[in-house]
N, C-alpha and C positions, 0 to 999 in steps of 0.2 A: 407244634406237634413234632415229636421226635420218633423216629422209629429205625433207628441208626443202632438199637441195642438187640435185634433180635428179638422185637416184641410181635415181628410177623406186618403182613399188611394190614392196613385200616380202609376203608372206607364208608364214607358218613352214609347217614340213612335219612331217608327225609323225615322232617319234622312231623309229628301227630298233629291231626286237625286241631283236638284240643289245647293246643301248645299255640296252633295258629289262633285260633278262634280267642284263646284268654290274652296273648298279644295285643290283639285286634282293641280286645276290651280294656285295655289294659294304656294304651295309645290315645283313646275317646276318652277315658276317665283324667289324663296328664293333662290331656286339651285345657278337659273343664276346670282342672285344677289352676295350671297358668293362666285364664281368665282370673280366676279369684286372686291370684297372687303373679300378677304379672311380673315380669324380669328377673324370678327367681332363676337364679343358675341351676339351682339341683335339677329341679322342672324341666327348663329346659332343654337339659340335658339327655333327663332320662325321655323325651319327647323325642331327640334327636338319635338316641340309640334305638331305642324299641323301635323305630324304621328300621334303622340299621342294621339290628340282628334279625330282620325279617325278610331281609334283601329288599328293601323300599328305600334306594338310595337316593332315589329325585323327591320320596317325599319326609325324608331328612334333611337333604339341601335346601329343601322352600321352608321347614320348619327353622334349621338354624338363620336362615334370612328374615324370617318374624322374630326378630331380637326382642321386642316385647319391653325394651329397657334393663335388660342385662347389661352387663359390663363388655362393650367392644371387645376386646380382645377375647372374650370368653366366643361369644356370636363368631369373630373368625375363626376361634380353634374346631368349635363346631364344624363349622364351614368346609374348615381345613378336611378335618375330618370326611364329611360326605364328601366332597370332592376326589379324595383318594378312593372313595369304595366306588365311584362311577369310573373312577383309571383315567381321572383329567388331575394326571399330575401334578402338572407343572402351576397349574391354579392352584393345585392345595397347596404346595408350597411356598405359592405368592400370600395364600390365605393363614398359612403359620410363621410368614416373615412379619405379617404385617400383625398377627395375634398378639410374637415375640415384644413387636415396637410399641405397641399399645400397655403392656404392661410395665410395672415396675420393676424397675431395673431386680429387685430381689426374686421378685416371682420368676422373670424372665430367668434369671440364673436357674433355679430351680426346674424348671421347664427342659431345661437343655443339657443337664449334669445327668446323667443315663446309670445312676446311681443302682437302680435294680434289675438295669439289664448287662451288669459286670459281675468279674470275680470279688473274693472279699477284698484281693490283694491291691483289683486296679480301685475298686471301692476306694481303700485309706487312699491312693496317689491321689485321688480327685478328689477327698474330702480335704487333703493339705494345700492343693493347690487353689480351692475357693479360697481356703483363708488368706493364700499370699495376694500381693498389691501388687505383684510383676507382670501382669497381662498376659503370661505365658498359657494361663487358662484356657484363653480364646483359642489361640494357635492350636491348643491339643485337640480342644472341643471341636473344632473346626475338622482335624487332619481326623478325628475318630467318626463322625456325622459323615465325613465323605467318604473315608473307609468302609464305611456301613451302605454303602451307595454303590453297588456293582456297576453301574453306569461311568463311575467318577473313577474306576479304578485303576485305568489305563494312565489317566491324567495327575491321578495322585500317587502313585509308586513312582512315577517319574518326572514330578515336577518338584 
């Protein structure tokens, strides 16, 4: 949410019952579905959200811990996931390292190249630098992930 242009202030408004209430319905019905189709990732997923955008962060985390036989790493991105919306950071980041190492090496690239959260310009450097074989990839992806990390920025402008 930007409001750095003059568009005045914002502030949210609560959700309508009926926003909550078809949620609600909406939650019960993903249930029944990944019962019939256990370990589907979509499912899952959207089981793991629809807590999430309902401020139901603990019963997100116990849904993404019923992996159901999804694909491990998906179960920790999940994971990872709830885990940030409860503010136990430092586990969700244990829970996207270890999402990271559970996948294949292409997906993981994928995962980590912030391709739609850049300009067009930094976009092309990072689409040349996947294709190259000089490792330098990591180093950027690395210095940009911790850049992005107010915490880390004492330690990374001067280390």
């Amino acid at each position: 949410m930007c409001t750095r242009y003059g568009e005045g202030e914002w502030y949210p408004t609560p959700e309508p019952d009926e926003v909550r209430a078809l949620r609600a319905e909406f939650a019960l019905d993903s249930d029944s579905l990944q019962r019939l189709i256990p370990g589907d990732p979509w499912v899952l997923g959207q089981r793991v959200w629809t807590r999430a955008e309902g401020g139901d962060w603990e019963g997100a985390l116990l849904t993404s811990r019923d992996c159901g036989g999804a694909q491990p790493w998906w179960c920790s991105a999940l994971e990872g996931l709830s885990l940030h919306g409860l503010g136990r950071y430092a586990e969700a980041e244990g829970a996207f390292e270890h999402a990271l190492a559970e996948m294949d090496p292409e997906a993981a690239l994928e995962w980590r190249v912030p391709e739609r959260a850049v300009d067009p310009d930094a976009r092309e450097i990072l689409a040349t630098m996947v294709t190259a074989a000089d490792g330098f990839l990591d180093v950027v992806l690395d210095r940009m992930w911790s850049l992005a990390d107010p915490c880390t920025w004492s330690t990374a402008t001067t280390g």
